[in-house]
C-alpha positions as CSV (number, residue, x, y, z in Angstrom):
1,X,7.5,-6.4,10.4
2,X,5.7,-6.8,7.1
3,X,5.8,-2.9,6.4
4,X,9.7,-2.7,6.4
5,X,10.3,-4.2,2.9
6,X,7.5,-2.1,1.1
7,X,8.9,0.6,2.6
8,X,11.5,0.0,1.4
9,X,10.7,-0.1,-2.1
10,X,8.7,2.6,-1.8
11,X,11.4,4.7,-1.3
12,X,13.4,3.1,-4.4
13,X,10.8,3.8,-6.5
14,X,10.6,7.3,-5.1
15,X,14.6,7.8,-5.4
16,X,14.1,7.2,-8.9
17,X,11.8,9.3,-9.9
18,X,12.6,12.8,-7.5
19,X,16.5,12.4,-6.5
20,X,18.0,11.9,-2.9
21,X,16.4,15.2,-1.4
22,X,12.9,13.7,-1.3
23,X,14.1,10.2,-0.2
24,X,16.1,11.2,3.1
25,X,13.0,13.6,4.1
26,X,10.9,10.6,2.9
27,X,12.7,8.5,5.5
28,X,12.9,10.8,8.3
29,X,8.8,10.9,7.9
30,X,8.9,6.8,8.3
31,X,11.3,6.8,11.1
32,X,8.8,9.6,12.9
33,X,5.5,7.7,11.8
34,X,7.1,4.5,13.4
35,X,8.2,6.7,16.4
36,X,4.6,7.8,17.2
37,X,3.0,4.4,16.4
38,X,5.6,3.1,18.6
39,X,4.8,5.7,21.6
40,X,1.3,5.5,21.6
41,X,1.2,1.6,21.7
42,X,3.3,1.9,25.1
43,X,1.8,4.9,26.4
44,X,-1.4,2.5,25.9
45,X,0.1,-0.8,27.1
46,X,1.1,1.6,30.0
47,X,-2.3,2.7,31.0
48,X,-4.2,-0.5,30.9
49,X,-1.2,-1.7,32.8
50,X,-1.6,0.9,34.9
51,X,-5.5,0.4,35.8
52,X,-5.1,-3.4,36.4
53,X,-2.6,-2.7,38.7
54,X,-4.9,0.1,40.6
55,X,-7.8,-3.0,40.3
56,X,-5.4,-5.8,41.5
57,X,-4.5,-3.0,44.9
58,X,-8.3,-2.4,45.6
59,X,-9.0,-6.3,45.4
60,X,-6.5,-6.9,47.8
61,X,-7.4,-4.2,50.3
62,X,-10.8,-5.0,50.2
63,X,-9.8,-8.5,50.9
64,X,-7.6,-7.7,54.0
């Protein structure tokens, strides 16, 4: 959560120098960056969840 507050001056300081067209495009690329960082760390999560589950099933057959 340490991003959100240089973010956010980074888009004061960019406000000031190009005007509130570049700013809202500005923020719609953060919102999308943290969208896809956001995605791919479950999409991850999911996968490795995912094959230790598969692992956990085949122990236990092979058990039975």
């Amino acid at each position: 959560m340490s991003i959100a507050p240089s973010s956010q001056v980074l888009v004061g300081s960019i406000d000031l120098l190009t005007g509130p067209q570049t700013e809202i495009s500005l923020i719609c690329t953060l919102i999308l960056t943290d969208t896809l960082c956001l995605l791919s760390s479950m999409f991850f999560s999911f996968m490795f969840l995912q094959k230790n589950v598969y692992r956990s099933i085949s122990l236990y057959t092979s058990n039975i």
